[in-house]
mmCIF file of the N, C-alpha and C atoms, coordinates in Angstrom:
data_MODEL
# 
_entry.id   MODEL 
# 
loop_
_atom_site.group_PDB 
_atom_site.id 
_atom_site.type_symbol 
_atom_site.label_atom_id 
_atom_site.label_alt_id 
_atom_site.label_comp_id 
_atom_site.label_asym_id 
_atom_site.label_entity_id 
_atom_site.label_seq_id 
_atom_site.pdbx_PDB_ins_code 
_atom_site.Cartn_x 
_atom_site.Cartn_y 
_atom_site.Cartn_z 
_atom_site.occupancy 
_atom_site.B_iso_or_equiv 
_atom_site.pdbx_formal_charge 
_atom_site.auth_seq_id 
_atom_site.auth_comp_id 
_atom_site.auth_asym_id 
_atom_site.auth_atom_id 
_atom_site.pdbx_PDB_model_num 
ATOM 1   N N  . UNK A 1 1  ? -15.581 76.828 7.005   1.00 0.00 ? 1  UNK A N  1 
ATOM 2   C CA . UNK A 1 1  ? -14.534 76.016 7.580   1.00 0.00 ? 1  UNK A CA 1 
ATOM 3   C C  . UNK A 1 1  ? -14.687 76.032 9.089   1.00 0.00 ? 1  UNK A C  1 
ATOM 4   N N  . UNK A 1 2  ? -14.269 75.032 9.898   1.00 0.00 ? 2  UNK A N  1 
ATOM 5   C CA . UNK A 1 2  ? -14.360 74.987 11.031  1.00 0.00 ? 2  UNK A CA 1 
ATOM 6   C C  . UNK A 1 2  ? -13.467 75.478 11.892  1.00 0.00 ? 2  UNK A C  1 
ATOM 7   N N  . UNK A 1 3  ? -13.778 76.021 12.692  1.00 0.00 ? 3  UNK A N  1 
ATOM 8   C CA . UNK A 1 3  ? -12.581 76.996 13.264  1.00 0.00 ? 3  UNK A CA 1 
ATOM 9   C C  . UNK A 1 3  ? -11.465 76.573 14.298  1.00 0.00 ? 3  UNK A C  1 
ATOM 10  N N  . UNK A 1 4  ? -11.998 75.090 14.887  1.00 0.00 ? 4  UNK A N  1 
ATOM 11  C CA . UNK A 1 4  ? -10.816 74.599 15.304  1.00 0.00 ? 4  UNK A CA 1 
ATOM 12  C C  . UNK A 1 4  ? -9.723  73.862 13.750  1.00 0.00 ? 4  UNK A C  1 
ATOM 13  N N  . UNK A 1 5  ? -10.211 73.995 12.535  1.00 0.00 ? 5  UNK A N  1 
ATOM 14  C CA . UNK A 1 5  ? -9.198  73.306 11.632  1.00 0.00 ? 5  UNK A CA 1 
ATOM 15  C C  . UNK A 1 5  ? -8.717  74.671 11.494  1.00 0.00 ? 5  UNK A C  1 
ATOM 16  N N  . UNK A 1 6  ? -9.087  75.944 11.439  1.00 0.00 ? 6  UNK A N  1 
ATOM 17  C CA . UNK A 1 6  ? -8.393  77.175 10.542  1.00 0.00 ? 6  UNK A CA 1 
ATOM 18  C C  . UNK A 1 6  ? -7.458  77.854 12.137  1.00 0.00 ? 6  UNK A C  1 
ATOM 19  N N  . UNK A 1 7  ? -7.882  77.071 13.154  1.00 0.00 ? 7  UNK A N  1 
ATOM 20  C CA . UNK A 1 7  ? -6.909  77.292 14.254  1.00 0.00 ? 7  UNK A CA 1 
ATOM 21  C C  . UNK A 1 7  ? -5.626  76.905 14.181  1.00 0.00 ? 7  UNK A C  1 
ATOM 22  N N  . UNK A 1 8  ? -6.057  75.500 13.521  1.00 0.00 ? 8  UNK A N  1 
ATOM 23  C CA . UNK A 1 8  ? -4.992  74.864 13.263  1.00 0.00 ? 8  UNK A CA 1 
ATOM 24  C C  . UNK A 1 8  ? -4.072  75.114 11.631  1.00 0.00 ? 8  UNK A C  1 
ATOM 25  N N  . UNK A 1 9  ? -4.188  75.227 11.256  1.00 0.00 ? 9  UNK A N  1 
ATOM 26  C CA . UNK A 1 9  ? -3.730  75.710 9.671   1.00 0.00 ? 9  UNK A CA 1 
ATOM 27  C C  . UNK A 1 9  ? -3.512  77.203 10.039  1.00 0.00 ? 9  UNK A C  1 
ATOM 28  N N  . UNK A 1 10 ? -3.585  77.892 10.807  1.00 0.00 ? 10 UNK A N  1 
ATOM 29  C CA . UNK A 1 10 ? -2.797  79.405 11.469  1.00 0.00 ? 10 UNK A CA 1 
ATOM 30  C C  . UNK A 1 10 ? -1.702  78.993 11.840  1.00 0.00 ? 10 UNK A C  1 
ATOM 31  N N  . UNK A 1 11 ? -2.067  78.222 12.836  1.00 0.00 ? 11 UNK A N  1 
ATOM 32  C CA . UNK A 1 11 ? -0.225  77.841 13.905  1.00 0.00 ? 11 UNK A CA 1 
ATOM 33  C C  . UNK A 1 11 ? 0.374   77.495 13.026  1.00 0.00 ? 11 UNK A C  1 
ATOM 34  N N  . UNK A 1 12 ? -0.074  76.328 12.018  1.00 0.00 ? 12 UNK A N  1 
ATOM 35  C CA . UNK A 1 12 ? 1.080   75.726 11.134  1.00 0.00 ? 12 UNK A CA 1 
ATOM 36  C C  . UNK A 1 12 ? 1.686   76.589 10.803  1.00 0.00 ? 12 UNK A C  1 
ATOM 37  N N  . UNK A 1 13 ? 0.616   77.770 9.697   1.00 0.00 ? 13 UNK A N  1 
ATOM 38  C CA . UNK A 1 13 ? 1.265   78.852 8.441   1.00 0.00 ? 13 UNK A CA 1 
ATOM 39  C C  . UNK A 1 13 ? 2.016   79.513 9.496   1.00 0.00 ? 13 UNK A C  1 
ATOM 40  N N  . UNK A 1 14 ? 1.930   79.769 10.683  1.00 0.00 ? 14 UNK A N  1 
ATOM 41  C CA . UNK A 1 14 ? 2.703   80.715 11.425  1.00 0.00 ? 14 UNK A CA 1 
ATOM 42  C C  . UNK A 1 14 ? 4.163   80.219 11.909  1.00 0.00 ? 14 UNK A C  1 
ATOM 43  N N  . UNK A 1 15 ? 4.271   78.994 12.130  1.00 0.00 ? 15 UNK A N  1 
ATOM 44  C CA . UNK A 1 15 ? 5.420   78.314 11.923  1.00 0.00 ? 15 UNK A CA 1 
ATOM 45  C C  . UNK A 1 15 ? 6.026   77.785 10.611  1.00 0.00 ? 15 UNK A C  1 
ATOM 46  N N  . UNK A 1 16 ? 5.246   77.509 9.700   1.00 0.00 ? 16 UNK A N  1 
ATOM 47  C CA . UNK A 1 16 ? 5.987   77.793 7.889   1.00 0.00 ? 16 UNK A CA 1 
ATOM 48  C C  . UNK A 1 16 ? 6.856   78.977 7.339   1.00 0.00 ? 16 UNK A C  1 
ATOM 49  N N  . UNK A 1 17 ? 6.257   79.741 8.299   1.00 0.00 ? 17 UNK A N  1 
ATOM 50  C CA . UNK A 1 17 ? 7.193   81.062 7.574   1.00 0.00 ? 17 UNK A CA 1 
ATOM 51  C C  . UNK A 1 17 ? 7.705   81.943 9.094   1.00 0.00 ? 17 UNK A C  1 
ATOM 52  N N  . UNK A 1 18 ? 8.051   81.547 10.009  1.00 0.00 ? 18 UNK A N  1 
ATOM 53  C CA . UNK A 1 18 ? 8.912   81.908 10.844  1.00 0.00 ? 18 UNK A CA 1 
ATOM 54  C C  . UNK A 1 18 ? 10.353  81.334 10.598  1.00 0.00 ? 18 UNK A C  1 
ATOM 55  N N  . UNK A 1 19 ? 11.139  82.574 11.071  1.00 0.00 ? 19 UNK A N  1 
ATOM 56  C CA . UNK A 1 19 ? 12.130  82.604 10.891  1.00 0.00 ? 19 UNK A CA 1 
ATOM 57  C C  . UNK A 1 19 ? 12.927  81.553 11.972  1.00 0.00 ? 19 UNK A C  1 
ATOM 58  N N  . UNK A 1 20 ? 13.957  81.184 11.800  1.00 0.00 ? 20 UNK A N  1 
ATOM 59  C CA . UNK A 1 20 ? 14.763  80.459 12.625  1.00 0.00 ? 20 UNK A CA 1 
ATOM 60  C C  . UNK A 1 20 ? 14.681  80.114 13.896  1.00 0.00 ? 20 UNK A C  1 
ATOM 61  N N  . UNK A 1 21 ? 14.953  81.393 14.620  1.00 0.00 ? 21 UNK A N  1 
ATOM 62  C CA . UNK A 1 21 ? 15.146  81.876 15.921  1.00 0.00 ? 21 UNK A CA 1 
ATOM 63  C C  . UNK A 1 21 ? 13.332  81.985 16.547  1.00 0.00 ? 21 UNK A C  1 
ATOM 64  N N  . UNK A 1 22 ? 12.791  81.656 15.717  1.00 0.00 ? 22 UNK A N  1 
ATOM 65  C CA . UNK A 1 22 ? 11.289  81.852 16.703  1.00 0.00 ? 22 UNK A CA 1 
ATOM 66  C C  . UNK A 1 22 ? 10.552  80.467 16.111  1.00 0.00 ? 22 UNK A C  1 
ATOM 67  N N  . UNK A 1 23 ? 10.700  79.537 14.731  1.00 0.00 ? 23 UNK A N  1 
ATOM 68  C CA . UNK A 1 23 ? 10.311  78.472 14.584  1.00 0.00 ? 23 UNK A CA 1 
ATOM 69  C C  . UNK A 1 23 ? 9.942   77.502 15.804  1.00 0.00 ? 23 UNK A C  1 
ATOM 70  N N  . UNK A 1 24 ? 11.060  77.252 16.462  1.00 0.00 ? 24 UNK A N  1 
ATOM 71  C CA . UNK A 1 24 ? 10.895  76.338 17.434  1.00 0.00 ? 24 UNK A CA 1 
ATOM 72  C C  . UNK A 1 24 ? 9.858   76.666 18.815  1.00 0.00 ? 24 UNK A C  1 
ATOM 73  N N  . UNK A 1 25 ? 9.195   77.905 19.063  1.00 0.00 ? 25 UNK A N  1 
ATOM 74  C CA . UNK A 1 25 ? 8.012   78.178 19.873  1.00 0.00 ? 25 UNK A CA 1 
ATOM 75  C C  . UNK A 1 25 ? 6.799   78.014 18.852  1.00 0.00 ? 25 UNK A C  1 
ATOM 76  N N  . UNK A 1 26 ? 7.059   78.366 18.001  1.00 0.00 ? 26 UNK A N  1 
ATOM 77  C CA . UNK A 1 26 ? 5.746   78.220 17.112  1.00 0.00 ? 26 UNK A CA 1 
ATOM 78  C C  . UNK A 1 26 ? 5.570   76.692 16.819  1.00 0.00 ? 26 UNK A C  1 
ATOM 79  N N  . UNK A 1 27 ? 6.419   76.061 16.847  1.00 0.00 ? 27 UNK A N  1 
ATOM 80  C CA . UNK A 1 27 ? 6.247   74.368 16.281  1.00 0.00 ? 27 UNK A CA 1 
ATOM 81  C C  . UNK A 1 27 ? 5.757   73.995 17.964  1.00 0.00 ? 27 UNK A C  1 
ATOM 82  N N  . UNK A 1 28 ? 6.195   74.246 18.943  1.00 0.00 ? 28 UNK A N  1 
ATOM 83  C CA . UNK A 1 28 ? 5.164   73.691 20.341  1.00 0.00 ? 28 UNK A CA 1 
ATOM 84  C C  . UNK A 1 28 ? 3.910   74.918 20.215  1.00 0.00 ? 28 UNK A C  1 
ATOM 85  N N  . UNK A 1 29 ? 3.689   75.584 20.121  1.00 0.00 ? 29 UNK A N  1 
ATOM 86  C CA . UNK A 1 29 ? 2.648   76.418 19.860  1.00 0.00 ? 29 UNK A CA 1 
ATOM 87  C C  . UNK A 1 29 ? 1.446   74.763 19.144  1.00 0.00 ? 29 UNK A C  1 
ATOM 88  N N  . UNK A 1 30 ? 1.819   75.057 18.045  1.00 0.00 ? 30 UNK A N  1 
ATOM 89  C CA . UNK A 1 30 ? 1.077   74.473 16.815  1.00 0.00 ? 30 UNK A CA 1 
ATOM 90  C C  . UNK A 1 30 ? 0.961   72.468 17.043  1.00 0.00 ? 30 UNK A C  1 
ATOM 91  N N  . UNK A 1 31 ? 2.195   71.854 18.099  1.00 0.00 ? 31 UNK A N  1 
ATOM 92  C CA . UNK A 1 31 ? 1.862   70.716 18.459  1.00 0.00 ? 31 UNK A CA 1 
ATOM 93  C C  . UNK A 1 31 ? 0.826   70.903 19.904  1.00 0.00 ? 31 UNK A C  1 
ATOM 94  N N  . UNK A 1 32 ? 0.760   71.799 20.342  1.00 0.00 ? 32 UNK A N  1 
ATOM 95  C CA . UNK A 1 32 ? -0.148  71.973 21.472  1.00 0.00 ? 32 UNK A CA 1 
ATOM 96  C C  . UNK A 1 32 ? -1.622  71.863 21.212  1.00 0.00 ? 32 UNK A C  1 
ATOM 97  N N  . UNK A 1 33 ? -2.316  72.722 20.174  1.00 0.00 ? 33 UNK A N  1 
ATOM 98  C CA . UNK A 1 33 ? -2.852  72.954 19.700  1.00 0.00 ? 33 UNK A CA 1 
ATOM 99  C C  . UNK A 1 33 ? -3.436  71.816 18.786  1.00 0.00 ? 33 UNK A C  1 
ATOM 100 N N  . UNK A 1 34 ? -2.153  71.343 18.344  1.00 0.00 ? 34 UNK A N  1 
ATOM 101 C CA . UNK A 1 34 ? -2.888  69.742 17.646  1.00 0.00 ? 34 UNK A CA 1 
ATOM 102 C C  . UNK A 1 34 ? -3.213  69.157 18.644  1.00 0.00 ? 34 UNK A C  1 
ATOM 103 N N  . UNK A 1 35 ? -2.688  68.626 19.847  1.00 0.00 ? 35 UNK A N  1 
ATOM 104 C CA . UNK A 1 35 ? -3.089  67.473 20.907  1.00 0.00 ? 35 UNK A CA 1 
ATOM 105 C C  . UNK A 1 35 ? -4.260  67.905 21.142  1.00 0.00 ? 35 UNK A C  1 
ATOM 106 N N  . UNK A 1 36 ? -4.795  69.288 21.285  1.00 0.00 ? 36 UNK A N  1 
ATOM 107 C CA . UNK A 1 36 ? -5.906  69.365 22.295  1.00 0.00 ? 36 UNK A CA 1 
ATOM 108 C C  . UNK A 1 36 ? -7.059  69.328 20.868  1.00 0.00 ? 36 UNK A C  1 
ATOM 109 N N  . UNK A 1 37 ? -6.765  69.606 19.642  1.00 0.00 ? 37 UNK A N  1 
ATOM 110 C CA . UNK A 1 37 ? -8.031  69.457 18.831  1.00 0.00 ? 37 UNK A CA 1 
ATOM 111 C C  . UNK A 1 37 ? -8.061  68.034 18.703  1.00 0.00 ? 37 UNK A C  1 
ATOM 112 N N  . UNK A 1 38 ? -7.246  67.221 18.512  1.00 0.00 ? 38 UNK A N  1 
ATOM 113 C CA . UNK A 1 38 ? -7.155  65.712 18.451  1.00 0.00 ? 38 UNK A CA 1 
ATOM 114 C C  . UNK A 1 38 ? -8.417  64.953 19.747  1.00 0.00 ? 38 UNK A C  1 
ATOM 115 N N  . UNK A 1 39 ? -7.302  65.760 20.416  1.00 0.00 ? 39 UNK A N  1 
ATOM 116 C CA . UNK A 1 39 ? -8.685  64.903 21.754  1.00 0.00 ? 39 UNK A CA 1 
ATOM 117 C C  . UNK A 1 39 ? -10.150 65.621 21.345  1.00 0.00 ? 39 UNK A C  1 
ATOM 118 N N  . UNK A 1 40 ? -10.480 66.890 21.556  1.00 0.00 ? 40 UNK A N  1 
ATOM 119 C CA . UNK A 1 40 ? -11.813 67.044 21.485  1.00 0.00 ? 40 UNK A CA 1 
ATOM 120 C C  . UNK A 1 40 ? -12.558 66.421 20.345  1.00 0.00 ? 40 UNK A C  1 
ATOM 121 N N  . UNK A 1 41 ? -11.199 66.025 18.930  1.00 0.00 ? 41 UNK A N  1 
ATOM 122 C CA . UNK A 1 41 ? -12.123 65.539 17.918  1.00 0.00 ? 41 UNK A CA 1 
ATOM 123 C C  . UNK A 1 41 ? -12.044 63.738 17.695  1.00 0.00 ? 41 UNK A C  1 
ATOM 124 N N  . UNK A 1 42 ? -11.446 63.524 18.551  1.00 0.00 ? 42 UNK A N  1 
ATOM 125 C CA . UNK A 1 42 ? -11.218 61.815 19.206  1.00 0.00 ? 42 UNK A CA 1 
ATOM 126 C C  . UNK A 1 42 ? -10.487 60.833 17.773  1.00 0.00 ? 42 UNK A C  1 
ATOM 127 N N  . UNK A 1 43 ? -9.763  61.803 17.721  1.00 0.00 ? 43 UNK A N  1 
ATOM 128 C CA . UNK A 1 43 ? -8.660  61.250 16.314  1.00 0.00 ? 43 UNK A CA 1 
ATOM 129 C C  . UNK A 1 43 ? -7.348  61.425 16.921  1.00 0.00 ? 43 UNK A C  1 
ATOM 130 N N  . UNK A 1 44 ? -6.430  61.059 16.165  1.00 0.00 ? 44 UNK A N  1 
ATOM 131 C CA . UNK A 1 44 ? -4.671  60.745 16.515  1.00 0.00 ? 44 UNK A CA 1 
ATOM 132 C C  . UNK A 1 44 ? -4.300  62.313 15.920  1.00 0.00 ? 44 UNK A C  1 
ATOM 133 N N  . UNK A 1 45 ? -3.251  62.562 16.680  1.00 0.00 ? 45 UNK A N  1 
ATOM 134 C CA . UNK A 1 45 ? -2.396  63.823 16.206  1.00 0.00 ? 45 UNK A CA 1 
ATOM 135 C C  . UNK A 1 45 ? -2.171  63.380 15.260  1.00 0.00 ? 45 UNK A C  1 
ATOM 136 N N  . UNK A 1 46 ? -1.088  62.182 14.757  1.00 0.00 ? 46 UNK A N  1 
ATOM 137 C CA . UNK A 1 46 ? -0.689  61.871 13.265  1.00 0.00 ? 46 UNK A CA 1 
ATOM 138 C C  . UNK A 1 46 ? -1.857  62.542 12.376  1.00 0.00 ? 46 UNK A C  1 
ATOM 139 N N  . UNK A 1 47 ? -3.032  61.783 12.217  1.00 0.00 ? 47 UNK A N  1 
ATOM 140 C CA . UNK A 1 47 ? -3.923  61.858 11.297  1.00 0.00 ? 47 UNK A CA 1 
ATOM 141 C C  . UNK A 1 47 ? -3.876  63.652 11.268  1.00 0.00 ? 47 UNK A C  1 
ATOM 142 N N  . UNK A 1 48 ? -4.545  63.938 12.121  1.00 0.00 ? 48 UNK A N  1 
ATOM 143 C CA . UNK A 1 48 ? -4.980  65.367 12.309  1.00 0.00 ? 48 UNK A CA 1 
ATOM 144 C C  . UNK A 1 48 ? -3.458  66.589 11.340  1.00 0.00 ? 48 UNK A C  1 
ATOM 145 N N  . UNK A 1 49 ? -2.380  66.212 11.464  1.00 0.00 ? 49 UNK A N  1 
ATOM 146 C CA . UNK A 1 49 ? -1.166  66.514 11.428  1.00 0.00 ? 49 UNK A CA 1 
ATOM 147 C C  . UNK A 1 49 ? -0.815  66.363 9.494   1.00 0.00 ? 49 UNK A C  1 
ATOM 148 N N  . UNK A 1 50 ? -1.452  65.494 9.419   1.00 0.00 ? 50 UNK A N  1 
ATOM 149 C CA . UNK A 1 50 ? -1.538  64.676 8.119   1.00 0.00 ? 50 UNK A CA 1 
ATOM 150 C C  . UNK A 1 50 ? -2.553  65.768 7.135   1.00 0.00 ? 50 UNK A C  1 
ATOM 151 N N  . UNK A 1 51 ? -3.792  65.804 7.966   1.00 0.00 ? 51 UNK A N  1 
ATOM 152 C CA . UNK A 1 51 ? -4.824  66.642 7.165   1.00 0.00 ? 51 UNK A CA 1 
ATOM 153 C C  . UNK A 1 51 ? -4.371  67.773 7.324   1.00 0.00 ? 51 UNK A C  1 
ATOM 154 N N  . UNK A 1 52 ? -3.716  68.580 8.260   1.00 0.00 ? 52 UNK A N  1 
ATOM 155 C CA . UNK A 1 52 ? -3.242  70.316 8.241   1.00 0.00 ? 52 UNK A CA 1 
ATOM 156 C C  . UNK A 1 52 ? -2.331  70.319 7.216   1.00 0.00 ? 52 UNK A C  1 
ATOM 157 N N  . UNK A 1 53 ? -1.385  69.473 6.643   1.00 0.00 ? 53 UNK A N  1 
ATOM 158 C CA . UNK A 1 53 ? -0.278  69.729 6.169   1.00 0.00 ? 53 UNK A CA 1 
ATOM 159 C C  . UNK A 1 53 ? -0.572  69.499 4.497   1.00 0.00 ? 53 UNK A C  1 
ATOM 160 N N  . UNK A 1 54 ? -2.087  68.594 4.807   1.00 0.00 ? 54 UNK A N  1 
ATOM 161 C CA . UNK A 1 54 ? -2.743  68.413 2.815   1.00 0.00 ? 54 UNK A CA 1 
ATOM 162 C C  . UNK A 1 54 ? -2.955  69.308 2.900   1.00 0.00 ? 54 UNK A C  1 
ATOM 163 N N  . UNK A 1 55 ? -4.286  70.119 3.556   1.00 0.00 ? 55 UNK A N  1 
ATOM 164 C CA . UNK A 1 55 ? -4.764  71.539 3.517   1.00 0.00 ? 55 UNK A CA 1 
ATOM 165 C C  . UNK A 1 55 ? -4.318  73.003 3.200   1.00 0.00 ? 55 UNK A C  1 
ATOM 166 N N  . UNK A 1 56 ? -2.987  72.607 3.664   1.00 0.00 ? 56 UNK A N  1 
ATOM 167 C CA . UNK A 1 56 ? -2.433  73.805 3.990   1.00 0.00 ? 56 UNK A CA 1 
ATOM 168 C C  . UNK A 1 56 ? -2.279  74.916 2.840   1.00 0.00 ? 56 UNK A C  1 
ATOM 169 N N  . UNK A 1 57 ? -1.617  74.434 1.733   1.00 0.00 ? 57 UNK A N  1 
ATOM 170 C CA . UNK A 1 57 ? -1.553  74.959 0.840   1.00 0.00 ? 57 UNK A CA 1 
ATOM 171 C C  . UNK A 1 57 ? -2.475  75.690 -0.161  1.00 0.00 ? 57 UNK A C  1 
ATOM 172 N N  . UNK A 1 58 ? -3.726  74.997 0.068   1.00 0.00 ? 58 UNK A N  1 
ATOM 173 C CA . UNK A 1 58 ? -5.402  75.321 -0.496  1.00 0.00 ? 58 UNK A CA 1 
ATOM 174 C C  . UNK A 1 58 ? -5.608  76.400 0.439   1.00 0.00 ? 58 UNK A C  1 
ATOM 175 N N  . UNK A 1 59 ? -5.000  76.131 1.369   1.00 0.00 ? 59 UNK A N  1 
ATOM 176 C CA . UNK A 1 59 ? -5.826  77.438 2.560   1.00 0.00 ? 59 UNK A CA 1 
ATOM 177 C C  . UNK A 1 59 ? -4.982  78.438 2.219   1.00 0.00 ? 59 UNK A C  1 
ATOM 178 N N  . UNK A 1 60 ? -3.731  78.740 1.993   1.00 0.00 ? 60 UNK A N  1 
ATOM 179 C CA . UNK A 1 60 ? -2.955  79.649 1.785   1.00 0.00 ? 60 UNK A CA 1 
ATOM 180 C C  . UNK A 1 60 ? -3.350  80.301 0.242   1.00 0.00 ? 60 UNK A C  1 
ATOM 181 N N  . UNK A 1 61 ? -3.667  79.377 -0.441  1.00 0.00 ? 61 UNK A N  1 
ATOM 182 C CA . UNK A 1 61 ? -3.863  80.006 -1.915  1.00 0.00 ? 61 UNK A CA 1 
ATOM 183 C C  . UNK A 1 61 ? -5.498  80.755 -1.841  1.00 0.00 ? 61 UNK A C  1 
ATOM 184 N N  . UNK A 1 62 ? -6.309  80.406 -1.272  1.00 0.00 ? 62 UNK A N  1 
ATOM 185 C CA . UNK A 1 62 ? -7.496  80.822 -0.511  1.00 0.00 ? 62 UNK A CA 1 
ATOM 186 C C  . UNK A 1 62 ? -7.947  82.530 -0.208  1.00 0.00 ? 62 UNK A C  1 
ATOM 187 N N  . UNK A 1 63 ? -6.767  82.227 0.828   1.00 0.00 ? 63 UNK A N  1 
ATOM 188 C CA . UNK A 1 63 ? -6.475  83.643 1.419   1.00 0.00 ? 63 UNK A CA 1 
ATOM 189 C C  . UNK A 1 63 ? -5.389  84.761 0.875   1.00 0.00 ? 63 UNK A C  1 
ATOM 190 N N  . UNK A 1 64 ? -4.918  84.418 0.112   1.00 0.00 ? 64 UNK A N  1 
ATOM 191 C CA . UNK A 1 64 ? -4.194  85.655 -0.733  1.00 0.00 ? 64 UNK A CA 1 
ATOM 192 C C  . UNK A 1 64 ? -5.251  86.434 -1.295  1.00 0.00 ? 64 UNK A C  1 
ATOM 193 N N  . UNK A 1 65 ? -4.543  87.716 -1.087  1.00 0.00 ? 65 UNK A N  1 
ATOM 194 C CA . UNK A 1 65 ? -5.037  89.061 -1.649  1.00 0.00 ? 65 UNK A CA 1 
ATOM 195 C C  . UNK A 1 65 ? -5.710  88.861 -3.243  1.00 0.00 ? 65 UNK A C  1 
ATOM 196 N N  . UNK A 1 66 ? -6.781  89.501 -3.274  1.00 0.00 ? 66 UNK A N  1 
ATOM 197 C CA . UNK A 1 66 ? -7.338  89.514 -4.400  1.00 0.00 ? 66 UNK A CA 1 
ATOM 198 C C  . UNK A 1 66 ? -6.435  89.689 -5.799  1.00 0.00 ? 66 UNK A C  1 
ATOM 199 N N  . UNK A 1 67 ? -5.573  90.674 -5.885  1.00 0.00 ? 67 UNK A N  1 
ATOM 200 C CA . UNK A 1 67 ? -4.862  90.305 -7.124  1.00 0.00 ? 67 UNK A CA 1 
ATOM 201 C C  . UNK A 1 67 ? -3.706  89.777 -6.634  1.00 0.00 ? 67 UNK A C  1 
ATOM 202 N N  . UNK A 1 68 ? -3.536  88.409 -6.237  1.00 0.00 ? 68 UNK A N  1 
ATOM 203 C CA . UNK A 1 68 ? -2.688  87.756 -6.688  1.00 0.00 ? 68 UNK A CA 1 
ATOM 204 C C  . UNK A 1 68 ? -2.602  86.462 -7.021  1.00 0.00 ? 68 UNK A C  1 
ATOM 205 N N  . UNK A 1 69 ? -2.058  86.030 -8.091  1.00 0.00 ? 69 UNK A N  1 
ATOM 206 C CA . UNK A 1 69 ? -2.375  84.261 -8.802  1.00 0.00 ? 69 UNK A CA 1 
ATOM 207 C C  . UNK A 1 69 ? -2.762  83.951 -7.980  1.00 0.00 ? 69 UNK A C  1 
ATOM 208 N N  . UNK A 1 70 ? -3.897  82.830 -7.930  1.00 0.00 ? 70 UNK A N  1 
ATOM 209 C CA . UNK A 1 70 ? -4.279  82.149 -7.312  1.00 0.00 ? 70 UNK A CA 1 
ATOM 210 C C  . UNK A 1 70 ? -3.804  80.556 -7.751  1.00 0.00 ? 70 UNK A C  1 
ATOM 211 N N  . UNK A 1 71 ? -3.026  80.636 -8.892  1.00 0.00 ? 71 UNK A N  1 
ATOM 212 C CA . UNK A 1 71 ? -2.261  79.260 -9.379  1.00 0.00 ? 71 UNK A CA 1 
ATOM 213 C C  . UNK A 1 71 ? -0.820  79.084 -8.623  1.00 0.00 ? 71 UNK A C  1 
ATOM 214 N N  . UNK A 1 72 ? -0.473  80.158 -7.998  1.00 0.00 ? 72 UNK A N  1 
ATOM 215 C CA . UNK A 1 72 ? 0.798   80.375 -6.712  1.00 0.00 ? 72 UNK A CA 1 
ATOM 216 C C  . UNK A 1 72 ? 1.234   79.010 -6.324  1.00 0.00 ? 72 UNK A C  1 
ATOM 217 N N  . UNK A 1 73 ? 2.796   78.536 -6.491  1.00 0.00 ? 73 UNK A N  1 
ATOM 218 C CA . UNK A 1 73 ? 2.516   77.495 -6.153  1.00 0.00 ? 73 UNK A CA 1 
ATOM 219 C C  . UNK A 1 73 ? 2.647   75.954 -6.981  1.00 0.00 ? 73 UNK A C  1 
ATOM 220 N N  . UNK A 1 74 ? 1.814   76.321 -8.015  1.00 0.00 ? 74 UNK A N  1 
ATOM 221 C CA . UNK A 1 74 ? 1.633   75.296 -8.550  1.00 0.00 ? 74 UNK A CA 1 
ATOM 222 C C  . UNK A 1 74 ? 2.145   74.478 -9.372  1.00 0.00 ? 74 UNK A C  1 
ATOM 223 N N  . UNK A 1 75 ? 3.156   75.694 -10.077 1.00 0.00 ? 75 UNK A N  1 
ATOM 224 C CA . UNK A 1 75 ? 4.198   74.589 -11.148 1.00 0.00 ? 75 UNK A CA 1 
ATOM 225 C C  . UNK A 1 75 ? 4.736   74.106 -10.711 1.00 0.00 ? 75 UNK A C  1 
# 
C-alpha cells in the first residue's frame, strides 16, 4: 500500500474513533492531510475523501489482531 493512502486512512481511523472533545482536531488534522495528498496526487479532495472512506473499513479489518474475526463488521 502506498504510504501517502495509509497516511491517510490513519488520520481518518484516528478521527473515527475519537472521542468528542478531541474529534474536531483530528477532522482538520485528517482534512489537512487530504489537501496536501490531493495536490501532490493532482486529484480533488472530494474524490480522494471518497476513496479513504471506501477503504477504510478493508483497512481496519486488515489490521486487526490475528485472532480476531476478520468478518468484523459485516453483518
Amino acid at each position: 500500500m502506498r504510504s501517502e493512502l495509509e497516511a491517510l486512512l490513519k488520520a481518518f481511523d484516528a478521527f473515527s474513533q475519537a472521542p468528542r472533545s478531541e474529534a474536531e482536531k483530528l477532522w482538520d488534522v485528517y482534512v489537512a492531510v487530504l489537501e496536501q495528498e490531493a495536490q501532490k496526487l493532482r486529484v480533488s479532495s472530494d474524490l480522494l475523501d471518497k476513496l479513504v472512506r471506501r477503504k477504510h473499513p478493508r483497512w481496519v479489518r486488515a489490521n486487526l489482531p490475528a485472532k480476531f474475526p476478520k468478518r468484523l463488521g459485516l453483518e
